[in-house]
N, C-alpha and C positions, 0 to 999 in steps of 0.2 A: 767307188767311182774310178774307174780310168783314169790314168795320168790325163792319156790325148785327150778324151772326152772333154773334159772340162774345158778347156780354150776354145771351145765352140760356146759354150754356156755363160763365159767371164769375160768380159773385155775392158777389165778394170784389175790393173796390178799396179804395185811399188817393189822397188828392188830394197828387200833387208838387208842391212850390216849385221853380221855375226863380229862382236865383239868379244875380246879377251876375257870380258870378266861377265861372258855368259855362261860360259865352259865352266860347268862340276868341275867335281873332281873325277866322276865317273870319260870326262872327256868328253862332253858332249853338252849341247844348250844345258842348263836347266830346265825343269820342268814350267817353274814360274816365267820365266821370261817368254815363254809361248806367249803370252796373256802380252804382255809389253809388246811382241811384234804385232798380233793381232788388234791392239788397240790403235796400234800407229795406220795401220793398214786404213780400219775405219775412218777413225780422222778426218787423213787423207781425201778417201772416197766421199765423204759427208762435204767437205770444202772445197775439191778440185771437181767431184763428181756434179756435186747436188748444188755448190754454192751456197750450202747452208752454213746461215750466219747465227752461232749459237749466243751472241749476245740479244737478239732479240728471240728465238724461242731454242730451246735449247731441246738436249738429249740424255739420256741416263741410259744406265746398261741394267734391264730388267731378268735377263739371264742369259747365262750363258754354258754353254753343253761342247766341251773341245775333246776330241779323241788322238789321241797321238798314235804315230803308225811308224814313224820310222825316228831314229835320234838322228837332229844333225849338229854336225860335226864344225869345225873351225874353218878346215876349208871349204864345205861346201858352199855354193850361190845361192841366194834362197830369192822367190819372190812370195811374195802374199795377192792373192787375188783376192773378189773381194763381187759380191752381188747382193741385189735384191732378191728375197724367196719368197718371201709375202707382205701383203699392203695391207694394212688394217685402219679405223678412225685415226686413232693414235698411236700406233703403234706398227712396229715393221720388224722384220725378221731379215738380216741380214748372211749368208752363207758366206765362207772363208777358208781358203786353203793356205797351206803354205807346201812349196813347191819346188823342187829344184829347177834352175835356169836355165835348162833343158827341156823341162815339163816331162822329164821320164819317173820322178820320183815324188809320190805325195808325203810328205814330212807329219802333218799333221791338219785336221778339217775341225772348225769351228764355225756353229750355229749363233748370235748372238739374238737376241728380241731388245729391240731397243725403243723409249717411247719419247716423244716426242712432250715435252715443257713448257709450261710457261715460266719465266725466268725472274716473273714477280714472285710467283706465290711455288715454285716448283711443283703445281697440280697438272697433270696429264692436259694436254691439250689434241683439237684436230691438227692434224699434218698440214702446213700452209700450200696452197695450192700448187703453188714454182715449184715445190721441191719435191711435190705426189706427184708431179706430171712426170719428172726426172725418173723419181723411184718407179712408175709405172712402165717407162720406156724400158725398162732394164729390167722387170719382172717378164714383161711380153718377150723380151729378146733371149733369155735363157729359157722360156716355157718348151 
C-alpha cells in the first residue's frame, strides 16, 4: 500500500503517544506494544465511529494478522487509521495502519476479524442494525 493512497481509503484515525516505556532496548517500540496501539485505535473507532455500546452487545478479537514494515522510534508522530474491509452476519474485518503524521511513512498494517457478542452468554450474535449501517458506510467508502 502506498503511504498517500490510503487517506483516500480511511477517514478514521487517532493520534498515538509513543511513550518511554514502549522503547526496547533495541531503541525503538516493542514489538508487543503494536498490538496496545492497534487495540486503542479500534476502541476508539468502534465508540466514536460506530457508537457501539459494548455493554449491551459486545466484541472479541477472533484474529488478528499484523506485518510490521518500519520500527518506530521515540520521536516519531504516529497516527493509527483505522477501516471497515468486510461485513459479515456476525462478524467484520477491520483494516489498520499505523502511520507517520505526515502519511509519508507506513510503520506497520494490521487485519483484525472481530465478532460481534452477546454479553449474556458471549455466543456470537448478528451485527445490530445502527452499527451495520455505520460499518456498511465505510466499507462502500474505501471500496
Amino acid at each position: 500500500m502506498n503511504p498517500k493512497d490510503f487517506q483516500e481509503k480511511f477517514d478514521f484515525s487517532v493520534p498515538i503517544q509513543v511513550r518511554f516505556s514502549d522503547i526496547d532496548g533495541y531503541m525503538h517500540v516493542n514489538n508487543g506494544i503494536y498490538f496496545n496501539y492497534f487495540e486503542h485505535a479500534r476502541a476508539l473507532y468502534l465508540y466514536d465511529r460506530c457508537g457501539w455500546n459494548i455493554m449491551e452487545v459486545g466484541t472479541v478479537v477472533a484474529r488478528i494478522e499484523l506485518d510490521y514494515l518500519k520500527p518506530i522510534h521515540m520521536e516519531d508522530q504516529v497516527k493509527a487509521w483505522v477501516r471497515c474491509s468486510r461485513l459479515g452476519n456476525t462478524s467484520f474485518d477491520l483494516e489498520q495502519v499505523l502511520v507517520d503524521e505526515r502519511g509519508e511513512t507506513i510503520f506497520a498494517r494490521c487485519k483484525t476479524v472481530m465478532v460481534s457478542v452477546s454479553m449474556k452468554n458471549m455466543k456470537p450474535v448478528s451485527i445490530p442494525t445502527s452499527y451495520r449501517e455505520i460499518l456498511e458506510a465505510d466499507l462502500r467508502k474505501s471500496a
